[in-house]
N, C-alpha and C positions, 0 to 999 in steps of 0.2 A: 504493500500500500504506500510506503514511502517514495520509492521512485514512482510511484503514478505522481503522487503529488509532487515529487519534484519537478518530474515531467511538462508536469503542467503548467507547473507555476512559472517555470524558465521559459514555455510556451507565451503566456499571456505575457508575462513581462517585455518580452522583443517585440509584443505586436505596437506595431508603430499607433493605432486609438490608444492602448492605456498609458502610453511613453508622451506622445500628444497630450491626454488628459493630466500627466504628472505636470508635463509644463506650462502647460496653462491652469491651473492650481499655484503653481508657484507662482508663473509670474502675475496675477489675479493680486496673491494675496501680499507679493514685494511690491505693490504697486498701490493699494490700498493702506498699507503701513505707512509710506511715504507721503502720502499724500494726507491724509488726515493727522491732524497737532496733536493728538492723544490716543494712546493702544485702545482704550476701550469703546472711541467712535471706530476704530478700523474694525475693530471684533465687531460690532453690533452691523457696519457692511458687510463684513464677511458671511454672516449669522443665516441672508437669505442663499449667500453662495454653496452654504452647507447645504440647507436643508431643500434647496432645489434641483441644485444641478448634479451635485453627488448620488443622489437616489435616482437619477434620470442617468445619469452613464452607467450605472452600478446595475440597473435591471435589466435596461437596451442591451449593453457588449454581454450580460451572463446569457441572456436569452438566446441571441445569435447566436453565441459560442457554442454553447449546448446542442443547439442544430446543427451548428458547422460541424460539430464532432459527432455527428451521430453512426458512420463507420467508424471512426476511432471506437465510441462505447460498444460498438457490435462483435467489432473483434474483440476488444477487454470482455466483455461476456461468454464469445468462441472458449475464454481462455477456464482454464481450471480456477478460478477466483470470483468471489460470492459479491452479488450483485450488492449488496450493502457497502462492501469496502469499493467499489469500483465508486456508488453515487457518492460516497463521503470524501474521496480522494478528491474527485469533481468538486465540489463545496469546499474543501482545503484551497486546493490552488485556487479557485478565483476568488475566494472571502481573502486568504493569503496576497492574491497579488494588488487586490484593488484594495484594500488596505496598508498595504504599503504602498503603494501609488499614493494615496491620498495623505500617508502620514508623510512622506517627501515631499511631497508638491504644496500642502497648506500643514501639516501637524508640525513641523520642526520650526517651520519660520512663524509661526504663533505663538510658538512656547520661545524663542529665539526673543521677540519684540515682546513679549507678555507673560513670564515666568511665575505666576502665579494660578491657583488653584481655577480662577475663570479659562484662561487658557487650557488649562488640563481638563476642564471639565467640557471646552469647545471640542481637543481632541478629539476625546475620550466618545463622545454623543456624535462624529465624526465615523471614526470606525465601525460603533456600534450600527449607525443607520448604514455603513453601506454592506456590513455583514448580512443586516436583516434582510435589503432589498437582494442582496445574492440570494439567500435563501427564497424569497417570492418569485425572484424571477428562475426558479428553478421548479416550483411548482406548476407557474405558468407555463413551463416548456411541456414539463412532463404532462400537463394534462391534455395536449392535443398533439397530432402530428404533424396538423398543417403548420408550417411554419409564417404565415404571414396571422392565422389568427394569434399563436403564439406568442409573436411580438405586438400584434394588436392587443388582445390580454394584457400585456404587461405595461404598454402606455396608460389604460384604460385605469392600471391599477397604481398607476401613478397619480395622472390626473387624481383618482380619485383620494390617496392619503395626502396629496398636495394641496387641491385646491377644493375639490366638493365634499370634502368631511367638514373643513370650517363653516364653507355655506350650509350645509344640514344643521351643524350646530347654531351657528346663527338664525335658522327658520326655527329652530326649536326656541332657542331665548325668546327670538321675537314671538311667536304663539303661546308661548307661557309664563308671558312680563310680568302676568301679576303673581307667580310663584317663586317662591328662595331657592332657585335652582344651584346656586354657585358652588354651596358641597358638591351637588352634583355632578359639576363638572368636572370636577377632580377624579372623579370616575369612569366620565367618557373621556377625558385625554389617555387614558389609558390604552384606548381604541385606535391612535394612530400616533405609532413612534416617530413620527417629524413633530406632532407638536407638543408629545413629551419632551425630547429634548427641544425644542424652543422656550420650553418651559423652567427648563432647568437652567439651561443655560442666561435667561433673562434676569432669572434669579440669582443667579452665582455672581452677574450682574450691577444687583442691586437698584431695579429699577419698575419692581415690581407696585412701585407706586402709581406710576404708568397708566396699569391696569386697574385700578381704582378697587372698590372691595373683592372684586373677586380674586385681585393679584395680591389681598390681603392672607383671605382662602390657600390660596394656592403654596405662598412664603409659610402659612403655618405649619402646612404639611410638607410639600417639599425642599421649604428653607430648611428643617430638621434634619438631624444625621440620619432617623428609621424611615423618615419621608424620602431621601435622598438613596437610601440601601431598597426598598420596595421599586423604586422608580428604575432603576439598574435590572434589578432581579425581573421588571415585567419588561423591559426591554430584551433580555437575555432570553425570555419567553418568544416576544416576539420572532428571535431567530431559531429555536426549536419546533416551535405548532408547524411553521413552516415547513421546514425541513424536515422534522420525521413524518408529515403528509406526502409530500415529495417520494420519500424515499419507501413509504410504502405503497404507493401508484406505481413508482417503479420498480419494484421489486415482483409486482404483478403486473406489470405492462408487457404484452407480445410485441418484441422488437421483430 
């Protein structure tokens, strides 16, 4: 299982999209440092570059990838080796290399310009969403063969933790203005790891003010160190449901 994942990982790293993607991360984010008189306006530009374009290169290139190698995975099947270690080798390498892509290209020059715990925690909410979205965009593959819906899937499911989870939840506030929803909400951000970590990160922050009582809400429970350790642990979720879904379709999927 090792040299698959080595394999792979050496694979995606030379491919000229995630070497492209590494450099444009950096130079994004030496460029936004410089330009802005204080690290934590350059963090709070950088904040929409995380939580957008990371999760959009991270599920597009796993998508393709996984199609592009669909003889490659058919001969690893040919082979004497258990289709469990072959999907997890898969999920190594590209959770491995797009996270290293992403910790070179913005995680070193944030912690480089911003050496405290916000920066660690922009990382940190960094690798974690683009592990998850490997994992999603690995479900999406596996669940159909066409491969044009497959990448359609996985825009669809972008869009959707990007931009139409906020709008649901805003038709929710607005249809239910005269109710104390705000706990509440603490419980639907759980629903979509981009706006967990927007969350956490806002706060680490310090600007939870912003957000007026609900970002009061929000600081009580995820300003706390057991608020801060649950919010991790359901992100860590997020990249398991996933992926042992995945790997059980595929494990019963006729190649």
């Amino acid at each position: 299982m090792r040299k698959i994942i080595k394999y792979i990982l050496l694979d995606i790293l030379r491919n000229k999209i995630v070497v492209a993607y590494t450099i444009f991360l950096l130079a994004i984010t030496l460029t936004v440092f410089s330009l802005e008189d204080s690290t934590q306006k350059g963090l709070l530009s950088l904040l929409n570059l995380i939580l957008f374009i990371v999760p959009l290169v991270c599920i597009i290139f796993s998508t393709i990838y996984i199609y592009n190698s669909s003889e490659f995975i058919e001969l690893l099947v040919s082979q004497p080796l258990k289709r469990k270690n072959i999907w997890i080798s898969l999920f190594g390498g590209l959770a491995g290399a797009l996270s290293f892509a992403f910790i070179v290209g913005a995680g070193i020059p944030v912690l480089f310009f911003e050496r405290s715990s916000t920066g660690l925690t922009m990382v940190l909410m960094g690798v974690l969403i683009s592990i998850i979205f490997v994992a999603i965009a690995m479900l999406a593959a596996v669940s159909t063969r066409d491969k044009a819906k497959g990448i359609g899937l996985s825009i669809l499911l972008w869009l959707y933790f990007s931009l139409m989870f906020d709008g649901l939840v805003l038709f929710i506030l607005f249809q239910f203005a005269d109710y104390p929803l705000e706990k509440v909400m603490v419980g639907i951000s759980a629903f979509n790891p981009i706006d967990l970590g927007r969350i956490l990160i806002l706060l680490k922050m310090d600007v939870s003010a912003l957000m007026g009582y609900t970002g009061a809400i929000f600081k009580d429970f995820f300003g706390t160190d057991k608020g801060y350790f649950i919010s991790i642990m359901v992100m860590v979720l997020w990249i398991c449901f996933p992926f042992l879904y995945s790997l059980r379709k595929f494990n019963r999927k006729d190649l």
